[in-house]
MARMARMAR-467388 format. One record per residue (C-alpha): x negated, y, z negated. Coordinates in steps of 0.25 Angstrom, whole numbers, padded with zeros to 4 digits, always signed. Each point is the difference from the previous one (the first is absolute). Example, Ala and Ser with C-alpha at 12.3 -4.5 7.8 and 13.67 -1.06 7.14 Angstrom:
<rs>
-0049-0018-0031-0006+0014+0002
</rs>
This chain:
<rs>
+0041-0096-0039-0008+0006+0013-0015-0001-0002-0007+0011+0000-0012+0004+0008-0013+0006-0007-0005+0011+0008-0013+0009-0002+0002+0015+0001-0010+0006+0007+0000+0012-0009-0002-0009-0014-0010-0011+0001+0009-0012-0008+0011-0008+0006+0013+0003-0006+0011-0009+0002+0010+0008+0007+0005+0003+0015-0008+0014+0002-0012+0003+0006-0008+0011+0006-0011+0002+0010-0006+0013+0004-0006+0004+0011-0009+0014+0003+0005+0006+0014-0005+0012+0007+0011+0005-0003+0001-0003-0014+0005-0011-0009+0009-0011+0005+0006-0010-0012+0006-0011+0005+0011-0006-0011+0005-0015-0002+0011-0005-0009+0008+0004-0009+0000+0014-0007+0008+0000-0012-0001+0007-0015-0011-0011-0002-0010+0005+0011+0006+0015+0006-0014+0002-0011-0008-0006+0008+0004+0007+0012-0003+0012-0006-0013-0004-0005-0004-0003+0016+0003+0011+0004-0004+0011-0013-0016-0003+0007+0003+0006+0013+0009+0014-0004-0009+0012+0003+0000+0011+0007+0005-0001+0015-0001-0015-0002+0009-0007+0009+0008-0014-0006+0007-0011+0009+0008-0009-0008+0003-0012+0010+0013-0007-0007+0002-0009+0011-0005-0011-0008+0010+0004-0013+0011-0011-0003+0007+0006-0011-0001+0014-0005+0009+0009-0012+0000+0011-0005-0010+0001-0009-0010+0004+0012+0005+0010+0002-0005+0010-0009-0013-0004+0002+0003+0003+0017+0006+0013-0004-0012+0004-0010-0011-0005+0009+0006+0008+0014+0002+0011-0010-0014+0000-0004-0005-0003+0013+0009+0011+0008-0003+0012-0010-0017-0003+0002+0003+0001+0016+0001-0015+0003+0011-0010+0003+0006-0013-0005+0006-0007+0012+0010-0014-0003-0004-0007+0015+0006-0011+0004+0012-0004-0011+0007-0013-0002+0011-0001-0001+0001-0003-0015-0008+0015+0001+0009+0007+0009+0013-0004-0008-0006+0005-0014-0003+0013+0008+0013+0002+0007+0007-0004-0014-0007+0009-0008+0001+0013+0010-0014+0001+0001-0003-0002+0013-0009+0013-0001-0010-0011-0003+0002-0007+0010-0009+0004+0013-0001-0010+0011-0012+0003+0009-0006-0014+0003-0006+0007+0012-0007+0012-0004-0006-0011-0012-0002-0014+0007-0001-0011-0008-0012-0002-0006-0002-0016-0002-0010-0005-0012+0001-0012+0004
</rs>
């Protein structure tokens, strides 16, 4: 059996022993939300819960999936809810720079809608 890695996530305060993490990062332009690991039935709810603190009016979200080794389905009602949320208040959810794990789930599911690729109007913003 693989060992698993234990992670912090940024929006939590406690390691949890899975592959998911996130870190997020105030822009000019709004919130950039960089996303590691796995999103499955066992953390697409702590996705939601990094990115519930930033709706708002006109408020601007970058999910950055580059990082994402694994997603299903389960995510995406919480993509759909947050970019509906996000899109009737005047602002934008934006998926930016998908891997490839991202980009099939998308493509499969026909909802590319979600998917909006603008690495260069939204650089990348490293926490690192």
């Amino acid at each position: 059996m693989p060992e698993r890695k234990t992670r912090q996530a940024t929006s939590f305060g406690s390691p949890m022993a899975t592959d998911f993490a996130t870190e997020v990062a105030q822009t000019g332009d709004g919130t950039v939300i960089h996303v590691r690991g796995e999103i499955d039935i066992s953390t697409c709810e702590r996705l939601r819960d990094a990115i519930e603190p930033h709706l708002g009016p006109e408020q601007a979200i970058v999910l950055d999936l580059s990082g994402v080794e694994f997603m299903d389905s389960s995510c995406l009602q919480v993509l759909e809810h947050a970019r509906g949320k996000l899109t009737a208040d005047g602002g934008s959810l934006i998926l930016r720079n998908p891997s490839e794990a991202a980009r099939l789930l998308l493509t499969a599911a026909q909802a590319q809608d979600l998917l909006q690729v603008d690495a260069d109007e939204h650089p990348r913003v490293d926490s690192d």
